[in-house]
N, C-alpha and C positions, 0 to 999 in steps of 0.2 A: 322332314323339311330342313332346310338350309340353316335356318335361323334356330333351330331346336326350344320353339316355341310352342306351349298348348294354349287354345284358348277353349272355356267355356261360358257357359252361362249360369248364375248361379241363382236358384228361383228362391230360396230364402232369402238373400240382399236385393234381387231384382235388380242385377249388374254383369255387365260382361265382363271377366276376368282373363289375363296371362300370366304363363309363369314360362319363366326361363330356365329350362334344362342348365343343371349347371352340379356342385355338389352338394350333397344332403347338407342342409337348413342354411345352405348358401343365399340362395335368393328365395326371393317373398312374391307372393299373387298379386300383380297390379289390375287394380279395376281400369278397365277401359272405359266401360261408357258405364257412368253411374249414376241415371236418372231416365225415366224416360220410356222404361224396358217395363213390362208386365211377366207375360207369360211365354219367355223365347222357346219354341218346340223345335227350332230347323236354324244352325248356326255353319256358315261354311267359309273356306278359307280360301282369298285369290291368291294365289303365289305367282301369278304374271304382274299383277295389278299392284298386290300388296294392298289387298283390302278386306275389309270383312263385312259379310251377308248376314245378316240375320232375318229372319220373321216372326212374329207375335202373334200367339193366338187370341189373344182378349183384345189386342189393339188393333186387329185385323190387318196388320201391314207390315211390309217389307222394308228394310232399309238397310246401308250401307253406310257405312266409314273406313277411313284409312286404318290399319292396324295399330295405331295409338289414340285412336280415336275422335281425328281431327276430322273436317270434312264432311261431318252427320249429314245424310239425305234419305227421304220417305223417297221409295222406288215404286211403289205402289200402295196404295190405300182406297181402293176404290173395285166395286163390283169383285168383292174379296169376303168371305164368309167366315171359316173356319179353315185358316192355312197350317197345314204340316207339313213337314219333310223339305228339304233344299238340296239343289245341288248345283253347282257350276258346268259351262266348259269355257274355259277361259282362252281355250285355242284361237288362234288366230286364223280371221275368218267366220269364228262363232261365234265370241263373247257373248253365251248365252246365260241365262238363271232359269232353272224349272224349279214349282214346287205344283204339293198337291191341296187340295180345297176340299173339304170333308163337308160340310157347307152342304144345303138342300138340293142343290145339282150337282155331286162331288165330278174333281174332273183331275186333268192335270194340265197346269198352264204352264207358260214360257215367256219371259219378257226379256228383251236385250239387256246385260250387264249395266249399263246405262242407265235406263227404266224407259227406253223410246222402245215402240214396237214392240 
């Protein structure tokens, strides 16, 4: 990507982090979102939007922020069981999110980038 940014999720602090491509022990891991987060299984990355996805399996939900972490919104929390796996398509025209739901009816759902529809 453009920005030669990684982000993850780190389940021993229970934080989303980035680190900037840059040179060895030049730059340091920023926490993006450091509160709030359980158990993230599915983290993806908008590069139209400039935003980041994630899902929680123990909090059952989806949410979104800007890639510094401003912005925080639940995109979904509701008729949600046990979500894995994310992925975008952030084309234009689509603006979609699919993930899957392991959950006692597993399936695979889709809701607009948004969280409408």
């Amino acid at each position: 990507m453009a920005e030669d940014i990684i982000y993850w999720s780190d389940m021993k602090t229970k934080m989303i982090m980035s680190l900037k491509r840059g040179e060895e022990g030049e730059n340091k891991p920023v926490a993006i979102i450091k509160n709030g987060v359980d158990l993230v299984e599915g983290l993806a990355y908008d590069w139209v939007g400039k935003n980041l996805y994630w899902l929680d399996s123990r909090l059952n939900s989806i949410e979104v922020s800007k890639i510094n972490g401003t912005h925080r919104m639940i995109l979904v929390n509701q008729n949600i069981s046990q979500p894995r796996g994310l992925t975008l398509d952030p084309s234009k025209g689509a603006r979609l999110l699919f993930w899957t739901d392991w959950g006692e009816h597993p399936r695979i759902e889709r809701v607009d980038m948004d969280g409408q529809n």
